[in-house]
Every structure is written in C-alpha cells, then in structure tokens.
N, C-alpha and C positions, 0 to 999 in steps of 0.2 A: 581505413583509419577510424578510431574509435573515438567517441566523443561525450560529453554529460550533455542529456536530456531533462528536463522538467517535466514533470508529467501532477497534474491535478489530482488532489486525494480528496473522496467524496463523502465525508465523514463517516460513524461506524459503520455503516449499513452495509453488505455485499455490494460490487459493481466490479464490472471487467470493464479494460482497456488495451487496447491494440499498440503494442511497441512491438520492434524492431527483434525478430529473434534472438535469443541467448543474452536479453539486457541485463546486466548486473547490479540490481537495486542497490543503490550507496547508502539513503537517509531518507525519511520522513520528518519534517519540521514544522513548524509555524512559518509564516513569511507572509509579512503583514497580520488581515485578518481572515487568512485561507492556508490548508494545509499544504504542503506539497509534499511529491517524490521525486527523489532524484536518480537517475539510472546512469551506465555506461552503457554505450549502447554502438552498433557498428549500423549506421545508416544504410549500409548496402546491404544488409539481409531482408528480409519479409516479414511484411510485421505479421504478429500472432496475437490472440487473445492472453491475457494475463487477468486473475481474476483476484480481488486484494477485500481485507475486511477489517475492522479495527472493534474492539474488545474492551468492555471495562473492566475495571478490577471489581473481582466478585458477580461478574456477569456470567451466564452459561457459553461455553462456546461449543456450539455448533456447525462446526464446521472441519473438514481435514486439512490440517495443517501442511501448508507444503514449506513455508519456510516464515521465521519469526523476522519482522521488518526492523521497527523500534516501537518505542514507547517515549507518546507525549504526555506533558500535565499543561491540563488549563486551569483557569479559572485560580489562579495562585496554588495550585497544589490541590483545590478539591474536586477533580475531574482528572479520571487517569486514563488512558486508551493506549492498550498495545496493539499495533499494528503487524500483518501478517499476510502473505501470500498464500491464498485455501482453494481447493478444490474446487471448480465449477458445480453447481447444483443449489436446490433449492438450502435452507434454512438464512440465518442472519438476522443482524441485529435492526 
C-alpha cells in the first residue's frame, strides 16, 4: 500500500536522500519556515539514494537534469528557486 511521505529539502545546494524505491515526488513548498518534499512512496520497497537541487532564476545550472520538481518564490517574490531531481556528482549551487 502506498502512502505520502515528507521528506526535508535542503535549500539550493546539491544533497541526496534515501527514500523508498520508485517514490513519486508530488510538491516542493514552504511549510512554516523550512522547505519540504512530498513523495508517494510504497514503504515496502528499499530505500535508494535520490539526489535533488534547486536553481535560481538566472543562475547557471550545473547539473543533469533528471526531472524538474517545482518552483518556489520567497522573499515576496524577490527570490525564485526551481527545484529538480539531477544527477549525482560533483558541481551545485
């Protein structure tokens, strides 16, 4: 049975976290004053590495893109970060 997971997002900078094989990223938010992820996620499989990284607008992205997340704004609109599931390896924000 599948179920929504919360999972911590660690501002721009590259970081991997361990979920649950095949999780289905739902949304990246605000909630409160920390970001999150939300996944679908089937508790009985094995968890895997997943590697995630978030971008400003106008910033270089470095990174291979495996899948685009969302995009939040802070700061009333003067701070923008889209967020993305990338390739393990070096470079990042």
């Amino acid at each position: 049975m599948k179920t929504i997971w919360k999972f911590p997002v660690f501002g721009p900078r590259r970081y991997t976290t361990r979920m649950p094989a095949g999780a289905e990223i739902l949304s990246v938010q605000e909630q409160g004053d920390d970001v999150q992820m939300w996944a679908l996620v089937d508790p009985s499989q094995p968890d895997e590495p997943r590697t995630f990284q978030g971008f400003g607008t106008g910033h270089p992205v470095d990174a291979v893109i495996v899948k685009y997340l969302d995009t939040l704004q802070f700061d009333g609109g003067d701070l923008i970060f889209h967020f993305f599931e990338v390739e393990p390896g070096k470079g990042g924000a």
